[in-house]
N, C-alpha and C positions, 0 to 999 in steps of 0.2 A: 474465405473458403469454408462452407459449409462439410462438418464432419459426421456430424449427427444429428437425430431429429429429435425432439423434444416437446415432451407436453405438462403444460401448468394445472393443477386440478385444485382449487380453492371449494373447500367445503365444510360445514358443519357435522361435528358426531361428538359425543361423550365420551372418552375414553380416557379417561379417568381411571376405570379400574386396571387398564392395564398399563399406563403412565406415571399414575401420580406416584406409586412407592420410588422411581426410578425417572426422575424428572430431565428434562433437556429439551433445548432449542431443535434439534436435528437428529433424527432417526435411521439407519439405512434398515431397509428391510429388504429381507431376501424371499421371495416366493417362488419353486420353482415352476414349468411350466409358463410363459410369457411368452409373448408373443416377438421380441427380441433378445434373437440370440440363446433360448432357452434358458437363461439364467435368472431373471425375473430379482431384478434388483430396482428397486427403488427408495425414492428419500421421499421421508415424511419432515415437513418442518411444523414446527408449532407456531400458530401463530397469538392467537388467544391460550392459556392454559384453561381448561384444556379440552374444550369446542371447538376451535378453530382451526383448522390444519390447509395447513399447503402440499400436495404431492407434486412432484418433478418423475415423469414417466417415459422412458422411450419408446423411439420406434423407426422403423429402418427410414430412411432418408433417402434412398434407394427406389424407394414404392412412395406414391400416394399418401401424405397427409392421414391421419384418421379422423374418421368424420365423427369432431366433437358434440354428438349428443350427448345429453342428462342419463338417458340410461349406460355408455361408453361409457360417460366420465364417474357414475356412482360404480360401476362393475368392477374398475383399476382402484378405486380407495374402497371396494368391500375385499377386494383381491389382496391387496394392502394391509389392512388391518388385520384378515384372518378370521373375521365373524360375518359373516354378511346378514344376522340380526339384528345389527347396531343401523336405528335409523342413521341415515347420511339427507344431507340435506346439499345441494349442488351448489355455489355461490357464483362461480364462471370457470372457464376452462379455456387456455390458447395452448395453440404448436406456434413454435420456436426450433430455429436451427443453432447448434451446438459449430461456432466456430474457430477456427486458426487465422485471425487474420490482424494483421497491422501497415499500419501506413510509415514509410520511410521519410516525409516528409510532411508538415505537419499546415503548410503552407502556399499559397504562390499568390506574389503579390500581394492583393489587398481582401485576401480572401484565406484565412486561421480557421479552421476545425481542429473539435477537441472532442472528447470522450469517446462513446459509442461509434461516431464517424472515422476514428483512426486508427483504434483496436474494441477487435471484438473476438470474444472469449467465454465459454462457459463462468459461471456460476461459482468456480472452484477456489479456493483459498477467500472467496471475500475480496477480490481483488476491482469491484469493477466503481462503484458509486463513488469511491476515495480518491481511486486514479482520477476520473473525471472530475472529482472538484479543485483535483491540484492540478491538472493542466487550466482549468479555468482560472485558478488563484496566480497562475504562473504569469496567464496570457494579461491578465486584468491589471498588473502592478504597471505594467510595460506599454498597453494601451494606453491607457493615462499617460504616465510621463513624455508618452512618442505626441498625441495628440494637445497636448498643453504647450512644446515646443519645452519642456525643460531637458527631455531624451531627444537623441536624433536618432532617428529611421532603422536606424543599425542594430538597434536592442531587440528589434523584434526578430531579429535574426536568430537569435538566441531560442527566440519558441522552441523551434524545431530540434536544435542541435540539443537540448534540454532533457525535452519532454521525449522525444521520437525512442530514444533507447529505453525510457523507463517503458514505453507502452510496450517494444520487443521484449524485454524481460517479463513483464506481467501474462501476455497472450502465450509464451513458452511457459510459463509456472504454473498458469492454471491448465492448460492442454495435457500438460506431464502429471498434473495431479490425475488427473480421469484415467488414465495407463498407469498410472500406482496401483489403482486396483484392481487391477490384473491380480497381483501377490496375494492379494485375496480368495479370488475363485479361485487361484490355480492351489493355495494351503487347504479348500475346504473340498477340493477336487470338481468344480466343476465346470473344468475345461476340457474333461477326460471325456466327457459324453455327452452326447445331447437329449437323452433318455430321463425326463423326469424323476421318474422313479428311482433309477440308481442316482440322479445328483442327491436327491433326497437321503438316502443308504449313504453316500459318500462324506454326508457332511456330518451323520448322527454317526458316523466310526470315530470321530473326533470323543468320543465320548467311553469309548470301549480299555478296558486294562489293554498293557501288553506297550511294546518298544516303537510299532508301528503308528500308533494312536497320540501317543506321546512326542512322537515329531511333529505328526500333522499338527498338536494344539500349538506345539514349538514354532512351527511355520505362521500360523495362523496369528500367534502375539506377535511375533514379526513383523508381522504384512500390516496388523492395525499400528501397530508401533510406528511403523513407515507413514502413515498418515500425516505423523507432526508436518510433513512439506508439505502438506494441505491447511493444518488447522492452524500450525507452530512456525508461519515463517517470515519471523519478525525483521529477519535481516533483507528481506524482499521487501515489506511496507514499508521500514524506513531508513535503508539505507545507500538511497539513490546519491549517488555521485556527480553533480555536474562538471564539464565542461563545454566552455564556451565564450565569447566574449564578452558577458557580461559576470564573468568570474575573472579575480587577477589573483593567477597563480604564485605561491613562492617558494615555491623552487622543491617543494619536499614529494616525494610521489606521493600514489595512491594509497593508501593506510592499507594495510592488510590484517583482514580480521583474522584473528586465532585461532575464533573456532570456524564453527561454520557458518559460512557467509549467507549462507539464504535462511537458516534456523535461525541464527543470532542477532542482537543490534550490535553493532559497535558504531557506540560516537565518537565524533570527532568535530573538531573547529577545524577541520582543514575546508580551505576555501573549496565552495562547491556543494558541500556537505548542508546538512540542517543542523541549526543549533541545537546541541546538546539542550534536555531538561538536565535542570539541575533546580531543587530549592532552596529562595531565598526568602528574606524575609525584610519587610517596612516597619519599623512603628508594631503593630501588633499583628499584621498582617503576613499571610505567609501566601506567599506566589511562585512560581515557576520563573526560571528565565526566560522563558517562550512570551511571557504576558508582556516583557516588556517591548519586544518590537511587534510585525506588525500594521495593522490599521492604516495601512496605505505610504509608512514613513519608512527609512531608515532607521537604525540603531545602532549608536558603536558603546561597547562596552571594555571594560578597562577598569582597574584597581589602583592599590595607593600607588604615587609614583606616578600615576597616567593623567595628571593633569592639561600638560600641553596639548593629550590626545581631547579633552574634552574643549580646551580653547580651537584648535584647530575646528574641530564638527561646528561650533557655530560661524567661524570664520568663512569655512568652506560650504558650508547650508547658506550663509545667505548670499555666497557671491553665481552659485549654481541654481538658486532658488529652489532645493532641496532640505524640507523638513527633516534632520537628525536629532535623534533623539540619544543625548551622550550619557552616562551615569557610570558613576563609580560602584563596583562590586569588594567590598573588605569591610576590617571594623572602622565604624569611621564616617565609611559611605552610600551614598545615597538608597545601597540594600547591601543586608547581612549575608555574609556567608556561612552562616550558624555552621553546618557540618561539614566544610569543607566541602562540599561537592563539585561547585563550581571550579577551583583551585585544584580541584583532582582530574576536571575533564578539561579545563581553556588551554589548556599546550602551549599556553605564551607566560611570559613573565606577570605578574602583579603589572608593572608600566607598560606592559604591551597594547593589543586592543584588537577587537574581535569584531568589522562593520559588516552586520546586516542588509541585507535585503528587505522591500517589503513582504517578501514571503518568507522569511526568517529561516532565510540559506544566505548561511555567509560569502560573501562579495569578497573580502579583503581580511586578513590578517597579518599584524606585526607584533616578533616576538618581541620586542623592547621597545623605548621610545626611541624615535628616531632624530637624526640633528635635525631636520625641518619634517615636524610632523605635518603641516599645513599641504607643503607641497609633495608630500607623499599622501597623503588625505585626498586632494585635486587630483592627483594623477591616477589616484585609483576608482574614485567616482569618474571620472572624466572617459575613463576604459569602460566601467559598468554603465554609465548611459549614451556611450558610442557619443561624444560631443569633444571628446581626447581633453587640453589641457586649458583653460579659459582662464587660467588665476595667475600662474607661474611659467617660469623656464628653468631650463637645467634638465638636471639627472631624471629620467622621467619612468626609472625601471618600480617603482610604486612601489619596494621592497626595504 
């Protein structure tokens, strides 16, 4: 559903003098008088420092397109700038609609869309290129193993139930960032009129002695403050939660972050989740735990005390014909936990163990070792590639 309309302006200028003391990726500039909405707000990006720029421009969605000409598109970045003696040089220009939309379903049959095709969403938070390489990373572990016959049919099931709620949350976060700044115009006053001249007057009272002036600036750090759910929302990029079958739950809810959930990360190992970073370290070598899975394999990780978990992964890797990659985390083994980092975020015992996905979202966790680690191993890849139990019988709750 298209909301707004939008225009891209790539072009060359020097500005230099009024950038480089006060350098950034991303600029909002206010001009008023525009041709949308009287408020005349647009972003400059930098693309080259600092010759190269990108402007993002509205315009009513309502009416007609605007016909991208060189002179239209130098007018909006001399408009922009504020000198219209700075040669510009044109490089291209598109309109683009500004949309609300997401797909409930990510799937049918034998036919998977992912990025752009399922959610589509302004420009807002940085949300858009990340999503689509992780619904691609999500679909591509799961292709393979369904297509090799080591998954059955069933995993891909999981795309959908996956992916489909992170793209509803991304397309709601960045939608809500564009209505954040609202808090903007309305601290600098210029929703009060559609009169140039006074929004102008409006926004240099921000500047004047006196109790009146002094709220507005008060409103006005406010309102940019409010932006962190724009620039600051790290518990949106990476704190997506699966459920689904190809996660085996146990038994603990949903983690509930502290602070706040869309500003903040909070890791966890709880199955569903992406593995915590945390650093380790090889030999002289210092790595992430993210480096160790990965690369199209499984990963189960586990400390001193977890050795059965590491005989089980190859027992169970080669009767599934699934690649695990097992390693001990402590002093000792196969990586250092120099600062304790790891030991502060795995939430299971030292003998526990933490199984990976190829997308290094954990699949499985056990706080301890278990009496038959093998056929709790089996039974929980056997859930994660929809193929159930090929190894064992018995208790088959994978916990």
């Amino acid at each position: 559903m298209g909301v707004a309309g939008s225009v891209n302006i790539v072009f060359e200028a020097d500005l230099t003098r009024y950038v480089a003391h006060r350098p950034s990726t991303l600029y909002w500039v206010l001009q008023t008088g525009a041709d949308v909405g009287g408020i005349g707000m647009g972003l400059v990006r930098c693309v080259r420092p600092w010759h190269e720029w990108l402007v993002v421009w509205g315009y009513d969605i309502d009416r007609e397109p605007p016909n991208l000409t060189e002179d239209y598109a130098r007018r909006i970045a001399h408009h922009l700038i504020g000198d219209d003696s700075i040669p510009v040089t044109i490089k291209s220009s598109s309109a683009w609609t500004v949309n609300h939309l997401y797909a409930e379903k990510y799937h049918n049959g034998r036919v998977f869309c992912a990025g752009d095709a399922v959610h589509r969403h302004p420009p807002s938070n940085g949300l858009g290129s990340n999503t689509s390489i992780q619904d691609a990373y999500n679909l591509a572990w799961k292709l393979k193993l369904v297509l090799s016959g080591t998954a059955g049919p069933g995993l891909l099931e999981s795309y959908s139930a996956e992916r489909a709620p992170v793209g509803r949350q991304i397309v709601t976060r960045a939608n809500q960032s564009i209505g954040d700044t609202r808090r903007i115009f309305e601290a600098l006053g210029l929703l009060s009129t559609e009169d140039p001249e006074q929004m102008q007057l409006n926004m240099a009272a921000r500047k004047l002695p006196g109790a009146e002036a002094e709220k507005q600036r008060q409103l006005l750090r406010e309102a940019i403050d409010f932006k962190n759910y724009e620039f600051n929302t790290h518990g949106v990029e990476l704190d997506q939660r699966y459920q689904s079958g190809a996660v085996v739950p146990d038994g603990t809810p949903v983690p509930v972050n502290p602070r706040d959930h869309e500003l903040y990360h909070y890791p966890t190992t709880w199955p569903g989740a992406k593995l915590p970073h945390a650093w380790l370290s090889r030999g002289t070598a210092q790595l992430s735990t993210l480096d160790i899975g990965g690369r199209g394999r499984f990963a189960l990780l586990t400390g001193i005390g977890g050795e059965p978990w590491i005989h089980a992964a190859g027992v169970v890797g080669a009767a599934l014909d699934v690649e695990i990659v097992a390693v001990t985390i402590g002093p000792g083994g196969d990586y250092e936990d120099l600062y304790g980092d790891w030991a502060a975020l795995r939430e299971v015992e030292s003998a526990g163990c933490v199984l990976l996905r190829p997308d290094n979202y954990v699949g499985f966790r056990s706080s301890g070792v278990q009496p038959d680690p093998e056929h709790a191993l089996a039974v929980a890849l056997g859930r994660i590639l929809a193929v159930g139990t090929r190894m064992t019988s018995g208790d088959d709750d994978g916990q």
